[in-house]
C-alpha positions as a Markdown table, in Angstrom:
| # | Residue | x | y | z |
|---|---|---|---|---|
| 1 | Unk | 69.8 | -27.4 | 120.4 |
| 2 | Unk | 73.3 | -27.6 | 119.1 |
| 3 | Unk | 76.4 | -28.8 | 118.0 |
| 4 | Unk | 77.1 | -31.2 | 120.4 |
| 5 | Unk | 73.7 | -32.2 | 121.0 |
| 6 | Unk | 72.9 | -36.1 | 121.4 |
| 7 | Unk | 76.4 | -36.9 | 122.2 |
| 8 | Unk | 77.2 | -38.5 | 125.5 |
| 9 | Unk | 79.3 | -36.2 | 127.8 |
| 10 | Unk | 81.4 | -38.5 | 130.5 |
| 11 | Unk | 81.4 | -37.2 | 134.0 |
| 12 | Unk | 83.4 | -34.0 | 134.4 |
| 13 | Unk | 83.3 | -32.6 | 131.4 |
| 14 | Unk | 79.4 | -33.4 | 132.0 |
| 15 | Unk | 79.2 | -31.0 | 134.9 |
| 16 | Unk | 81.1 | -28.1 | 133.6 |
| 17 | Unk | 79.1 | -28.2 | 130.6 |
| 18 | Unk | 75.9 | -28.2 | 133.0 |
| 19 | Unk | 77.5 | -25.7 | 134.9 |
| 20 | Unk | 77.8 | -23.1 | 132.3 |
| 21 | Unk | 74.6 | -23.4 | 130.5 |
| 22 | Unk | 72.3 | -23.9 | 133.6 |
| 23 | Unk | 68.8 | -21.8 | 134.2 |
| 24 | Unk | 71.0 | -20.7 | 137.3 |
| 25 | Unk | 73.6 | -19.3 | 135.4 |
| 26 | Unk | 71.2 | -18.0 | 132.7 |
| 27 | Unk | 69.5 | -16.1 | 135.3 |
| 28 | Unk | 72.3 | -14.2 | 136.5 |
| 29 | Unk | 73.6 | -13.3 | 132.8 |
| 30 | Unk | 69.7 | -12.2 | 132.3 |
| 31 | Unk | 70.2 | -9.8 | 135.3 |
| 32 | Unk | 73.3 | -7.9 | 134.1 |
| 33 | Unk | 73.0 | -4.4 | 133.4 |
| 34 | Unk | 73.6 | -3.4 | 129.8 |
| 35 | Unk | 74.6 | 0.1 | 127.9 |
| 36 | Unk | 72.2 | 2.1 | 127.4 |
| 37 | Unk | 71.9 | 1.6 | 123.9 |
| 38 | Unk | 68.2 | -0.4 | 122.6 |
| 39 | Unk | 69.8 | -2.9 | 120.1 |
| 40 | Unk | 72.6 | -4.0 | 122.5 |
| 41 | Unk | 69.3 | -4.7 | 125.3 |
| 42 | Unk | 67.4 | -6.1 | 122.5 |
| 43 | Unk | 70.3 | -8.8 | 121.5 |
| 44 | Unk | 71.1 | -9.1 | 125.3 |
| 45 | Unk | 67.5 | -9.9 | 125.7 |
| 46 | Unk | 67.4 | -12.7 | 122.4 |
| 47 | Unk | 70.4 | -14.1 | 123.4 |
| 48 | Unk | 68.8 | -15.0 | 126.5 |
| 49 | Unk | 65.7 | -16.7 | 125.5 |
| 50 | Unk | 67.9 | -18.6 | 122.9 |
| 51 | Unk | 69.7 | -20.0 | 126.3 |
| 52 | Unk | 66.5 | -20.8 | 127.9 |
| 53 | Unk | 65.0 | -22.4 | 125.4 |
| 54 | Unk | 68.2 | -24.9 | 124.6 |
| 55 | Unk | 68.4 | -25.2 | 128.8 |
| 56 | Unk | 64.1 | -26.4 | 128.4 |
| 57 | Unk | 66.0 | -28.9 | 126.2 |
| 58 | Unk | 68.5 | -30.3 | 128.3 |
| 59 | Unk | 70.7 | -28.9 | 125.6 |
| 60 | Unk | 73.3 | -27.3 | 128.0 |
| 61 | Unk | 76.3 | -26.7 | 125.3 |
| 62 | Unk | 74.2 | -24.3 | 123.3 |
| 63 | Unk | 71.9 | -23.6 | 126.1 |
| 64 | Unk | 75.9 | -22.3 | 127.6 |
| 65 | Unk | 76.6 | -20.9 | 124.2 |
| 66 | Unk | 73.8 | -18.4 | 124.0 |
| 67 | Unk | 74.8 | -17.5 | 127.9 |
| 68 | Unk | 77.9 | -16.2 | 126.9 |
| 69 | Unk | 77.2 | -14.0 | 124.2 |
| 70 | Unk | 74.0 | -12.7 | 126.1 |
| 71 | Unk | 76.9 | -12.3 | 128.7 |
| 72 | Unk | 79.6 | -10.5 | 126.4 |
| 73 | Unk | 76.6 | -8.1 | 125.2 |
| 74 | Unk | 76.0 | -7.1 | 128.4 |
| 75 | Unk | 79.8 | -6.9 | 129.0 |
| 76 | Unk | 80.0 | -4.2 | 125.9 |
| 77 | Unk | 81.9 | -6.6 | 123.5 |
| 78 | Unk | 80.9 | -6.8 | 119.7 |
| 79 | Unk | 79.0 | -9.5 | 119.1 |
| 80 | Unk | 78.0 | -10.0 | 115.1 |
| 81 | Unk | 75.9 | -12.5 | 113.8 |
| 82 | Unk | 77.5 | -16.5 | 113.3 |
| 83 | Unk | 79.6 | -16.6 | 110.2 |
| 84 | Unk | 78.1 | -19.9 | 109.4 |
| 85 | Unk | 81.3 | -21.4 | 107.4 |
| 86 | Unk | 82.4 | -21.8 | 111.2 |
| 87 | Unk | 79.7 | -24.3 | 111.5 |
| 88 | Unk | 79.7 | -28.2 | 110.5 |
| 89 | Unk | 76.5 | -27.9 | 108.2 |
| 90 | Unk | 75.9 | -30.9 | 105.9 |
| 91 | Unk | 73.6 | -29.7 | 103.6 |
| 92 | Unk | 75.8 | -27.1 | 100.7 |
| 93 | Unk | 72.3 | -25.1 | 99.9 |
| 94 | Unk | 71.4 | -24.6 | 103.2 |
| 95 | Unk | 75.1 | -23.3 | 103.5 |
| 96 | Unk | 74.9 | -21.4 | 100.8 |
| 97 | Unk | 71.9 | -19.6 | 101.9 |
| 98 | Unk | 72.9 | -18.8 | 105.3 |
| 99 | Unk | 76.1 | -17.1 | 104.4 |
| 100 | Unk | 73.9 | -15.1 | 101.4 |
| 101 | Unk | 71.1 | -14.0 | 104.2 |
| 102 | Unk | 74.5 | -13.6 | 106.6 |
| 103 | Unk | 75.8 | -10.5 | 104.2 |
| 104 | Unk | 72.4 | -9.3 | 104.0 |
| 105 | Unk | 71.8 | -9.2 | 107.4 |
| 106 | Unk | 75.5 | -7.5 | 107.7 |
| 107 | Unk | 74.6 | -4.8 | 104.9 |
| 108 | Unk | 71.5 | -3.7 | 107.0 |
| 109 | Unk | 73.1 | -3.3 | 110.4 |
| 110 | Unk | 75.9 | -1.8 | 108.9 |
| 111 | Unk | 73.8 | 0.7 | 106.7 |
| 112 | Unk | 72.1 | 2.2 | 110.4 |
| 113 | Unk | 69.7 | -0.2 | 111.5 |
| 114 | Unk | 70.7 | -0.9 | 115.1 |
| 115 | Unk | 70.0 | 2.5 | 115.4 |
| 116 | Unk | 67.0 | 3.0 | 113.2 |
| 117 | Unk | 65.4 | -0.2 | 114.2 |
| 118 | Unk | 67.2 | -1.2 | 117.4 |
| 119 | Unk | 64.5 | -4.3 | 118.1 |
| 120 | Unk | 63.9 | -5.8 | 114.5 |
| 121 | Unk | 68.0 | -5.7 | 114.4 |
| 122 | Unk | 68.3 | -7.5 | 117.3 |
| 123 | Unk | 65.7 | -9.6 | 116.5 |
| 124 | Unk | 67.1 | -10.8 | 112.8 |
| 125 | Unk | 70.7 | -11.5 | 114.5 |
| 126 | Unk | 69.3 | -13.7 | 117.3 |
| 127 | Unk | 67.4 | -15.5 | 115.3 |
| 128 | Unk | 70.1 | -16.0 | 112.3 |
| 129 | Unk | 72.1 | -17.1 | 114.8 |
| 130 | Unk | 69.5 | -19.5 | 116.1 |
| 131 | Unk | 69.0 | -20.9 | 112.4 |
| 132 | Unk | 72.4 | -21.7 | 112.5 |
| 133 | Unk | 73.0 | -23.6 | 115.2 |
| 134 | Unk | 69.4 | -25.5 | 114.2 |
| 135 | Unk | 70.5 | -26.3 | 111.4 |
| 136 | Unk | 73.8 | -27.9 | 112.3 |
| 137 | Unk | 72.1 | -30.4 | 114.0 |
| 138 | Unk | 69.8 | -32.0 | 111.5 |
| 139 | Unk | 67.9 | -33.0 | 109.8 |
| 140 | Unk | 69.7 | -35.5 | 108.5 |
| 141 | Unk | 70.9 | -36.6 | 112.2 |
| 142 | Unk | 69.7 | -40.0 | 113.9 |
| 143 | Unk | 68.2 | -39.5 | 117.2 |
| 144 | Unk | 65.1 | -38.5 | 119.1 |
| 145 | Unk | 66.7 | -34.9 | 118.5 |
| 146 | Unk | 66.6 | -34.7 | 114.6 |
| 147 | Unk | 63.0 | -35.7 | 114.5 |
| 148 | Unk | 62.3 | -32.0 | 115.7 |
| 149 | Unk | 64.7 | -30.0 | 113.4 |
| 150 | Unk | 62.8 | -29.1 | 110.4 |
| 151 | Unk | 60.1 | -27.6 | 112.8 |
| 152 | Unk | 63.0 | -26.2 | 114.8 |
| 153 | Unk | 65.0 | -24.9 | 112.1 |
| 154 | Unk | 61.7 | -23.3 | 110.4 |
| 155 | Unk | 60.9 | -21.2 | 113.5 |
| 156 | Unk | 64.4 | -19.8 | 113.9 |
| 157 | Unk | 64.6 | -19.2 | 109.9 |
| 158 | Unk | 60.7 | -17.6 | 109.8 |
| 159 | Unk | 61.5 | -15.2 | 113.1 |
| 160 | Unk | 64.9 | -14.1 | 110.6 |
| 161 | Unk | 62.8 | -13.2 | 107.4 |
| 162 | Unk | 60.1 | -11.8 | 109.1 |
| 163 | Unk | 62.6 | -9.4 | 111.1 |
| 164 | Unk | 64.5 | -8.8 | 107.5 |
| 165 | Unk | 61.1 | -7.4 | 106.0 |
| 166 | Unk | 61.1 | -5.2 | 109.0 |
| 167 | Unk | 64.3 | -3.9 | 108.2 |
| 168 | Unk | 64.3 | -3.8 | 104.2 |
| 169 | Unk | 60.8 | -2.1 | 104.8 |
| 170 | Unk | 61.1 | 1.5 | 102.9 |
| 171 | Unk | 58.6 | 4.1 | 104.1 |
| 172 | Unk | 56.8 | 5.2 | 100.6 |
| 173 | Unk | 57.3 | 9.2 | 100.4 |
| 174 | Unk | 54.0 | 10.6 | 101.6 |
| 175 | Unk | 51.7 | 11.2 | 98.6 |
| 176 | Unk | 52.2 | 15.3 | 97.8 |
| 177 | Unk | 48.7 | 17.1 | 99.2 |
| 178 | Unk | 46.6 | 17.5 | 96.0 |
| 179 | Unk | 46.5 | 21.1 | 94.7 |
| 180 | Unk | 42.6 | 22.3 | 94.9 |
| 181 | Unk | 41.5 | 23.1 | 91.7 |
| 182 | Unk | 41.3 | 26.9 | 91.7 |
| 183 | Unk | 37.9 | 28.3 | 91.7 |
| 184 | Unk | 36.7 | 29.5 | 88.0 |
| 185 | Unk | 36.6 | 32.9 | 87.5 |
| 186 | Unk | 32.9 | 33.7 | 87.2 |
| 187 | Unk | 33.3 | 37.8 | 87.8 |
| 188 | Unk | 35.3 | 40.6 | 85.5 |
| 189 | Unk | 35.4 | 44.5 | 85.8 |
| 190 | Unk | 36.4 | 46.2 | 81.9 |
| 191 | Unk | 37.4 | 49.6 | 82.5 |
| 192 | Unk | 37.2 | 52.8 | 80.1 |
| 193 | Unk | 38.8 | 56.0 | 79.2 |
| 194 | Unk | 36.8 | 59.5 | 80.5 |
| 195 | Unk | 33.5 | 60.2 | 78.6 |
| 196 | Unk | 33.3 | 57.7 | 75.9 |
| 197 | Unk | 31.9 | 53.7 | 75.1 |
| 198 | Unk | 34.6 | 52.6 | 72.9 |
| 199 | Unk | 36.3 | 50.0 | 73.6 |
| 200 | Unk | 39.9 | 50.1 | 74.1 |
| 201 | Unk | 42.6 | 48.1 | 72.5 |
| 202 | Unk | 43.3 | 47.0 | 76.3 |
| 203 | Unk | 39.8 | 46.2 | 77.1 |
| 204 | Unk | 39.1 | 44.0 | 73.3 |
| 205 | Unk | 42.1 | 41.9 | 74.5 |
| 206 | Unk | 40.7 | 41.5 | 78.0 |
| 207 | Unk | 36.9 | 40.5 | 76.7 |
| 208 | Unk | 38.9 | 37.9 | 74.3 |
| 209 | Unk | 40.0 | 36.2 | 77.6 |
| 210 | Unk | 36.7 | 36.5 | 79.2 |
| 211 | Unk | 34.9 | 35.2 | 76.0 |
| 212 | Unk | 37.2 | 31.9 | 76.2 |
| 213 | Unk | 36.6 | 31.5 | 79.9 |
| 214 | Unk | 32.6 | 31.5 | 78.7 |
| 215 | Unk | 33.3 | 29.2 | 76.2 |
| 216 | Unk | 35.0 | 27.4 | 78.7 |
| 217 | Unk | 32.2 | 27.5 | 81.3 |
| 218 | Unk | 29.2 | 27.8 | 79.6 |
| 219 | Unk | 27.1 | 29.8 | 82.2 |
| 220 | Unk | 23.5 | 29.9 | 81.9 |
| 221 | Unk | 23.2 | 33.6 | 81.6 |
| 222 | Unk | 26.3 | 36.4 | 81.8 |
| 223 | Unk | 24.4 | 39.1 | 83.2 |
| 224 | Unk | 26.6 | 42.4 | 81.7 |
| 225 | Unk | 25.8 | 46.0 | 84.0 |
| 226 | Unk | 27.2 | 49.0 | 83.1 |
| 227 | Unk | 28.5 | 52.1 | 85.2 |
| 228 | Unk | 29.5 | 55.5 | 84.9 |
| 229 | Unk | 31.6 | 58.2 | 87.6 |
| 230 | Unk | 30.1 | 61.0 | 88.7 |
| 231 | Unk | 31.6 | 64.0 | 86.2 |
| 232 | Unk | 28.9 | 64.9 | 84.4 |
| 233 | Unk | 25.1 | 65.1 | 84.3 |
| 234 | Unk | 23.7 | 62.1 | 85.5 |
| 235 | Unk | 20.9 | 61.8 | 82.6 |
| 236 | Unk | 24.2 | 61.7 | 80.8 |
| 237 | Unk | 25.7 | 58.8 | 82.7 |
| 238 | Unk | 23.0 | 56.9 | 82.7 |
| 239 | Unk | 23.2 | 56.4 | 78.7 |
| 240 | Unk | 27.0 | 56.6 | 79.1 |
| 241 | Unk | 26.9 | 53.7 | 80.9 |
| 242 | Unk | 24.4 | 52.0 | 78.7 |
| 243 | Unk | 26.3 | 52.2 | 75.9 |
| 244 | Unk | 28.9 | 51.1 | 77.8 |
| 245 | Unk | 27.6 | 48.0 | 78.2 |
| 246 | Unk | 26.0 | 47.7 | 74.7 |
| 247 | Unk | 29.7 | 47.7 | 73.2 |
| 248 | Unk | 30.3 | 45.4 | 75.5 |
| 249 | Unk | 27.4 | 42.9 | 74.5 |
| 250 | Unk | 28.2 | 43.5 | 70.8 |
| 251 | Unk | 31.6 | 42.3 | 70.8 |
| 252 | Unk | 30.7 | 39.3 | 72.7 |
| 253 | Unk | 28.1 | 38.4 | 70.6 |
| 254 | Unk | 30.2 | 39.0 | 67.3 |
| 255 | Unk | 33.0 | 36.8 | 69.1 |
| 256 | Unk | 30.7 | 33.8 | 69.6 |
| 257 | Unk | 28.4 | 33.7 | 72.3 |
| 258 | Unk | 24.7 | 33.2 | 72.4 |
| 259 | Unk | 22.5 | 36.7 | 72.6 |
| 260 | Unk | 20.3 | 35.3 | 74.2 |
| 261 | Unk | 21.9 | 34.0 | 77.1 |
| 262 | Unk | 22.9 | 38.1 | 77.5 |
| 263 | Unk | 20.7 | 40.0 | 80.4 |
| 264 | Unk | 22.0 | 43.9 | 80.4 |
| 265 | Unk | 21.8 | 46.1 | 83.1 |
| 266 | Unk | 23.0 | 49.9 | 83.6 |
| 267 | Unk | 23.1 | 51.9 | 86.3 |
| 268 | Unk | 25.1 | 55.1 | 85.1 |
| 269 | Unk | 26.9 | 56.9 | 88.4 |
| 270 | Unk | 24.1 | 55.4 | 90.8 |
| 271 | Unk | 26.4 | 52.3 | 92.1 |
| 272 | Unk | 29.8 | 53.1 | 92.3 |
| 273 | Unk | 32.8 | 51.1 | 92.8 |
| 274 | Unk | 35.0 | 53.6 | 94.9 |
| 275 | Unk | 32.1 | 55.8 | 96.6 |
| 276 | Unk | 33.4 | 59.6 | 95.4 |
| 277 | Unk | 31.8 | 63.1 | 96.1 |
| 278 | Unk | 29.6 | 64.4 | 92.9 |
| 279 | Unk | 31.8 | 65.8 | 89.8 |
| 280 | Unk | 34.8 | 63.4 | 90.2 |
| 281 | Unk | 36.5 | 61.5 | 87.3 |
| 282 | Unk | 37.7 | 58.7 | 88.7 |
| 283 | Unk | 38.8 | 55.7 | 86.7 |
| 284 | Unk | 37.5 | 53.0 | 89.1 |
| 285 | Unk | 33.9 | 53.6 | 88.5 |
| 286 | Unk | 34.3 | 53.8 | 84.7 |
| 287 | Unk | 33.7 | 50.2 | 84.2 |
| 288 | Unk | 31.4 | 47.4 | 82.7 |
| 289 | Unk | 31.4 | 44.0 | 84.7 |
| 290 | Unk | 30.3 | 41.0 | 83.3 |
| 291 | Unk | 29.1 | 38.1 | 85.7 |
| 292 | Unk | 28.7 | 34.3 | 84.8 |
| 293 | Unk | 25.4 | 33.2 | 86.1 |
């Protein structure tokens, strides 16, 4: 309902009015092709139920009004939203509002939203525009008219912010995918030179590390087996690799951790890392491992 609603039109100016803005004339604009472009259909679309619904008024100036620019859409010419300083409102903070929701409205379609969010765009123009033209007519208007406005003027203003959330909305950045916590390290191989049980400097600094992961962990048992190649006799091995892992034990037990939580194994050249032919050195199978149980 609009600017010129409640006034009484004389004769021919009557019927040209009428013959603008009625459902006739609606119906044809409605029919017109438009670009192929979404917000332009959208706002064709709006501007043509805004017509209909001033024309289920009898309102046939804005009923008219909204014809055209439904009609000028579909006709490719710019249509931006109702600078509302072009309108006789009588309230100054309703005034003031619309042209403050006015530049925000004009910062989002600007900034990509007709293309981003061709129906939401649409949608907040229309119905800015509709909140315009409501509110030029009343409240504060005698007549059968005004006694509908604040209802009227909420609906058009409600439809705006509800379409400006749509369009302020930000997608929150997807949480990153958690990073699974890596599985502990429960199993560890110490290696050593050709024929003896010493440790090495190498292997003290590794058994430091696997001392603080135990400490760390605190297994139930650390089960400690010992192993030997196959140079050698294997009577020889077999206590090779015990004291293997009895040097092992002993510094473990001197750095901290509970004997008798220890369970020691040795198996000399019987289970073999890297399977070899009899009388091989071979660094691989020179080795303690130490398991977390």
């Amino acid at each position: 309902m609009g600017k010129t609603s409640g006034m009484l039109f004389a004769g021919a100016a009557a019927l040209l009015l009428a013959g603008c803005g009625t459902p006739a004339s609606i119906d044809r604009v409605a029919g017109m092709a438009t670009a192929d472009d979404p917000f332009l259909q959208h706002l064709h679309a709006g501007y043509v139920d805004l017509a209909r619904k001033e024309a289920a008024y009898y309102d046939w100036a804005d009923a008219s009004t909204f014809r055209a620019r439904a009609e000028m859409v579909a006709q490719g010419v710019a249509v931006e939203p109702w600078d509302p300083t072009g309108w006789k409102i009588d309230s100054a903070e309703t005034m003031d509002l619309l042209v403050s929701e006015r530049a925000n409205l004009m910062s989002e379609l600007e900034a990509g939203d007709r293309v981003e969010r061709p129906e939401a765009a649409a949608r907040a123009q229309t119905s800015f525009d509709c909140w315009i033209e409501e509110a030029e007519e009343g409240p504060i208007h005698p007549g059968p008219i005004a006694s509908h406005q604040e209802a009227e003027i909420a609906s058009c203003r409600d439809v705006f912010y509800a379409a400006m959330e749509e369009l302020l909305f930000v997608e929150p950045e997807p949480e990153p995918e958690p990073v699974p916590e890596p599985e502990p390290q429960t199993e560890f191989v110490v290696y050593f030179a050709w024929n003896v049980a010493d440790l090495s400097e190498i292997a003290t600094g590794f058994l430091e590390s696997v001392v603080a992961e135990a400490m760390r962990q605190q297994p139930s048992s650390i089960v400690i087996t010992g192993h030997a190649d196959t140079s050698g006799e294997s009577d020889f091995n077999l206590d090779l690799s015990r004291e293997r892992v009895e040097a092992v034990a002993a510094y473990m037990t001197a750095a901290g951790i509970d004997s008798s939580i220890l369970v020691v194994e040795w198996y000399g050249e019987s289970v073999p890392a890297i399977e070899t032919g009899d009388g091989v050195r071979n660094p691989g199978n020179r080795r303690v491992e130490v398991s977390f149980e």
